[in-house]
C-alpha positions in Angstrom: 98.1 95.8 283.3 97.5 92.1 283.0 98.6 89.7 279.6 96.5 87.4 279.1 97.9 84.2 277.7 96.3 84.7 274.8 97.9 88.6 274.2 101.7 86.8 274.0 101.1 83.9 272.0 102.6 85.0 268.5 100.1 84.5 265.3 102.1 82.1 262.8 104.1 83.7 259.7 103.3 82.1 256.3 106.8 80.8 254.5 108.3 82.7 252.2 107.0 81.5 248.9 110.7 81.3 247.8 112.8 78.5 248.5 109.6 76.9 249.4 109.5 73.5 248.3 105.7 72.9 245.6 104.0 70.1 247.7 101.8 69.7 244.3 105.0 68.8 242.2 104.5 65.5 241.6 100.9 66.1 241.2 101.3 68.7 238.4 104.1 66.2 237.1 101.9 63.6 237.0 99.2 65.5 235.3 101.7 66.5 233.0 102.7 63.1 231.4 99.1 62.0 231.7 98.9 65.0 229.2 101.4 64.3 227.0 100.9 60.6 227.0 98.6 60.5 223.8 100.9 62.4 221.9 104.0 60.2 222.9 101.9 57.4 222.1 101.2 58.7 218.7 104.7 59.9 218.2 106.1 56.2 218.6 103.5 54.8 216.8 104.5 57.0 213.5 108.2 57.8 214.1 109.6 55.5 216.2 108.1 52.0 215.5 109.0 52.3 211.6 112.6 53.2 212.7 112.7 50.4 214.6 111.3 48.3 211.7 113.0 48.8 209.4 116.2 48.3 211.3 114.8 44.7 211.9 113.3 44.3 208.5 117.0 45.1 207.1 118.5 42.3 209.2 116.2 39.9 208.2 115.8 37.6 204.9 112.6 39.5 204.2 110.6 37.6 201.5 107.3 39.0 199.9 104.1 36.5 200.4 100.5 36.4 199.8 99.8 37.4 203.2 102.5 40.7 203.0 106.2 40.6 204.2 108.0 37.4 206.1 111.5 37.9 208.1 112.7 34.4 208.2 115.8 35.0 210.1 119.1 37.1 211.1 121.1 37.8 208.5 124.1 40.4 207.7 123.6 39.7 203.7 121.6 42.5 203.0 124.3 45.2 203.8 126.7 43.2 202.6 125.0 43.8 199.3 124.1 47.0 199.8 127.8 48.4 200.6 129.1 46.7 197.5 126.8 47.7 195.3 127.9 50.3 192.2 124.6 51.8 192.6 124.8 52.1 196.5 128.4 54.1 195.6 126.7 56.4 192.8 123.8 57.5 195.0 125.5 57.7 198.4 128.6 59.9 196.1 126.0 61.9 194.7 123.6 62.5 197.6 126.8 63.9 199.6 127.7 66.5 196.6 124.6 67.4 196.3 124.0 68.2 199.8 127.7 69.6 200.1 127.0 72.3 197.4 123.6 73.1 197.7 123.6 73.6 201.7 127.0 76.2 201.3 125.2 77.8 198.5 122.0 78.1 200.3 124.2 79.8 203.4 125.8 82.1 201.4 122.9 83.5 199.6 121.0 83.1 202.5 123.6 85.1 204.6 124.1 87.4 202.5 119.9 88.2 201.5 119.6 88.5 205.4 122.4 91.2 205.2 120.3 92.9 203.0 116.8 92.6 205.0 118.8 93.7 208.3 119.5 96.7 206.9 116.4 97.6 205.1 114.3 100.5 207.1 110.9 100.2 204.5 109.4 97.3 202.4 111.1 94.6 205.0 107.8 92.7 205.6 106.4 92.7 201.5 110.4 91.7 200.6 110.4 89.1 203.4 106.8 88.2 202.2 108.1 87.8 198.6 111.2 85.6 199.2 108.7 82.9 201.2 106.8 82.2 197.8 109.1 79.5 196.8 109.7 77.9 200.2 106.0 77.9 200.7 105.8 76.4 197.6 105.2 72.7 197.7 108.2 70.8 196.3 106.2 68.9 194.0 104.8 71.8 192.3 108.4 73.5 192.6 109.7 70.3 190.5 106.9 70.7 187.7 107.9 74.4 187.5 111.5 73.6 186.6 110.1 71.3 184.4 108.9 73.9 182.4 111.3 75.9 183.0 114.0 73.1 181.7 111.8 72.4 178.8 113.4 71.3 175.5 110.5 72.8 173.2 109.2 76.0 175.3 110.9 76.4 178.2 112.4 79.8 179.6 116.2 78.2 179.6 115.7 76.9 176.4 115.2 80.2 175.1 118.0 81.8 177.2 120.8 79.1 176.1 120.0 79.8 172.7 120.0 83.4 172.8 123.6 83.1 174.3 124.8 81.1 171.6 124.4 77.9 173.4 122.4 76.4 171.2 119.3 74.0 172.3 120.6 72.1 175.1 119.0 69.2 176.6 119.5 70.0 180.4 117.0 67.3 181.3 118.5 64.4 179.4 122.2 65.2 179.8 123.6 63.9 183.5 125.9 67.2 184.2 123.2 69.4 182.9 120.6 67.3 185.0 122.5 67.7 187.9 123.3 71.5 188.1 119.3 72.1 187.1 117.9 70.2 190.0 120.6 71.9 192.1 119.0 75.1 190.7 115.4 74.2 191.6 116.6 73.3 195.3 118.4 76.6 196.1 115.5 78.3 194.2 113.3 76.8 196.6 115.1 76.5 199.9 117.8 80.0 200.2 114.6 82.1 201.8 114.4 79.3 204.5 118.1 80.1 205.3 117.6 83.3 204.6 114.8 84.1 207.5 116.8 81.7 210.2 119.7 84.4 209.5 117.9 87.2 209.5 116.1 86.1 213.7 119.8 85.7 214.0 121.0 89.3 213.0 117.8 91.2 214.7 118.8 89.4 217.8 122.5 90.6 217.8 123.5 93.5 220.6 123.6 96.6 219.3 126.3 97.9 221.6 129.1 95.6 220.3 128.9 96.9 217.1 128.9 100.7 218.1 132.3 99.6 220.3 133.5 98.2 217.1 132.7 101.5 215.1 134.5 103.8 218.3 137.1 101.7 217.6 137.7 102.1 213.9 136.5 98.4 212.6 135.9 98.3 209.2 132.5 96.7 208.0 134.3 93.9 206.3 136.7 93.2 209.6 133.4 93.4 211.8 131.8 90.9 209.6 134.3 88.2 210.5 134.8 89.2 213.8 131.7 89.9 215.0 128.6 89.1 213.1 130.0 85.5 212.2 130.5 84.5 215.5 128.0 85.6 217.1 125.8 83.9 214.2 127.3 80.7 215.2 124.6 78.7 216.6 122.4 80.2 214.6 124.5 79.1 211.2 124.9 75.5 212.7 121.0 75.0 213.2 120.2 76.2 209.6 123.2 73.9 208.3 121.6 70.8 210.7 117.8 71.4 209.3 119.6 71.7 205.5 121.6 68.7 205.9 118.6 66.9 207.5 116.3 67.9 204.5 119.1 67.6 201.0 119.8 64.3 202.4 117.0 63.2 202.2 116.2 64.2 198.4 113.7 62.0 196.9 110.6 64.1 196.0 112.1 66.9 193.9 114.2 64.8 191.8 111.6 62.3 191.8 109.2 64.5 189.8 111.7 66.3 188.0 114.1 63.5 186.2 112.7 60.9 187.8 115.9 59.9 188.8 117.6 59.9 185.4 119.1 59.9 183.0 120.2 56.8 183.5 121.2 57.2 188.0 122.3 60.2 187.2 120.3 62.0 189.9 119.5 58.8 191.8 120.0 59.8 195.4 120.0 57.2 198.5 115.7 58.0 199.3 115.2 57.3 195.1 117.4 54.4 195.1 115.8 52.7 198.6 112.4 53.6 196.5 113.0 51.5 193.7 114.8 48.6 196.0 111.8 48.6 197.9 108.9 49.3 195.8 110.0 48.3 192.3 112.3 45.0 192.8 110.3 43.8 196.2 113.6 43.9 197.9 112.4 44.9 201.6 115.4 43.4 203.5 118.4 45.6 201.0 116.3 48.2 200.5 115.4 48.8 204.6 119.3 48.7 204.8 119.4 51.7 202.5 117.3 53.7 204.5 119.1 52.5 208.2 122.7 53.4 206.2 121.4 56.7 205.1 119.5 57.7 208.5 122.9 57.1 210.2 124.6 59.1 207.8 122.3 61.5 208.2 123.2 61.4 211.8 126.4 61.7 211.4 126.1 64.5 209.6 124.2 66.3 212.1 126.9 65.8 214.5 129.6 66.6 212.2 127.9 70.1 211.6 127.8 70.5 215.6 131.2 69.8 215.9 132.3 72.3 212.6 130.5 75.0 214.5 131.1 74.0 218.2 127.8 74.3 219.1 126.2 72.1 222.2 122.8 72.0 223.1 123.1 74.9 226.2 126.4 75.4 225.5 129.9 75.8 223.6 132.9 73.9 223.6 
């Protein structure tokens, strides 16, 4: 039997589609940034030019004029006065205490309330539904509660201090007592935030570690710091970053509530940038307030990395 020439020429395998190299990736990565263009456009427009701005504005000799705000120069001056300011001291001193002992505060209770959640079998979605009401709450509205709450005539703690013998304290109008009440209002407020990062933490853990630590005769305390801790790690670190991020930033709640007072007692570096900028119409100092605090802010971010030794990806 004749073959033709046709019968022993071999019909052509496709590739394997693995290993094979996309010949539409540049196209899709094109059509990709042509996609995200409009919202990087927007993004610098509202985040990155006024970080840039101000960073100018607060190395210039800003002056205020009938047509809005002229930079008539480089100059240093304006941090010059800003780190040698009494005021600039007070406010960066007590924005760092502030943050300091409301974010551990915040991870403890928050820890410990996800501990709790972890473990319940029934009524985890109303109790997890429950503890959002204050963080869902708007700040503002949080501030005029304590308000109320802090009240000299009516208010709840009013009530409580006198019934404990403390007589009729004005929290409000006394710096210590000022201090530890907006403290109060913030954990109030931000603990269930901490609270439900933990807790996607702790549902996320392996199981089988903890029943090798049970074979093994751990106790629940000794597995807590061996295990759960951690294991929590990166998790702890990004709820510490976002809290750091947010308390050092204060300027809404204390705005409302004491309005920075008495006196600077619970002036923190946004409230004290506020009333350079928008009370004594000093744009150039009061820009360098905001650049010093956003790199401290910074700092602080990578401070908390470094605590927890957490990379992006990775671990030292």
């Amino acid at each position: 039997m004749t073959t033709t020439s046709s019968d022993t020429e071999q019909v052509p395998v496709a590739a394997p589609l693995v290993g094979r190299p996309d010949v539409n990736r540049k196209r899709m990565a094109r059509l990709g940034w042509g996609f995200t263009t409009p919202s990087l456009i927007v993004i610098g427009l509202v985040t990155i030019f006024p970080i840039v701005y101000s960073v100018v504005l607060s190395f210039s000799a800003a002056t205020v004029t009938g047509n809005g705000v002229a930079l008539n120069g480089f100059t240093g001056s304006n941090y010059s006065l800003v780190l040698s300011s009494s005021k600039w001291h007070y406010a960066l001193g007590f924005t760092i205490i502030y943050t300091l002992v409301t974010v551990l505060v915040e991870l403890v209770f928050g820890t410990l309330i996800a501990l709790v959640l972890e473990r319940l079998t029934a009524g985890r979605g109303l109790m997890m539904a429950l503890l959002l009401i204050p963080w869902s709450m708007i700040t503002v509205i949080n501030a005029e509660l304590w308000g109320y709450i802090y009240q000299g005539t009516y208010g709840v703690a009013d009530a409580i201090l006198n019934a404990v013998g403390l007589g009729h304290p004005n929290i409000l109008g006394q710096s210590t007592p000022a201090i530890i009440g907006l403290m109060i209002a913030d954990i109030w407020k931000t603990t269930p935030f901490v609270a439900i990062l933990v807790l996607a933490g702790l549902v996320m853990l392996p199981g089988d570690i903890y029943e090798a630590a049970e074979v093994d005769g751990s106790s629940g305390w000794s597995t807590f710091w061996r295990i759960t801790v951690p294991l929590l790690r990166p998790t702890l670190a990004l709820a510490v970053m976002f809290r750091v991020l947010q308390a050092f930033g204060l300027f809404d709640l204390p705005y409302v509530l004491t309005n920075g007072g008495p006196g600077t007692a619970t002036t923190s570096l946004a409230i004290l940038g506020y009333n350079v900028i928008f009370k004594n119409l000093s744009f150039g100092p009061g820009a360098a307030v905001a650049t010093t605090s956003a790199l401290l802010v910074l700092l602080g971010c990578l401070l908390s990395l470094r605590t927890f030794r957490v990379q992006v990806g990775k671990e030292d």
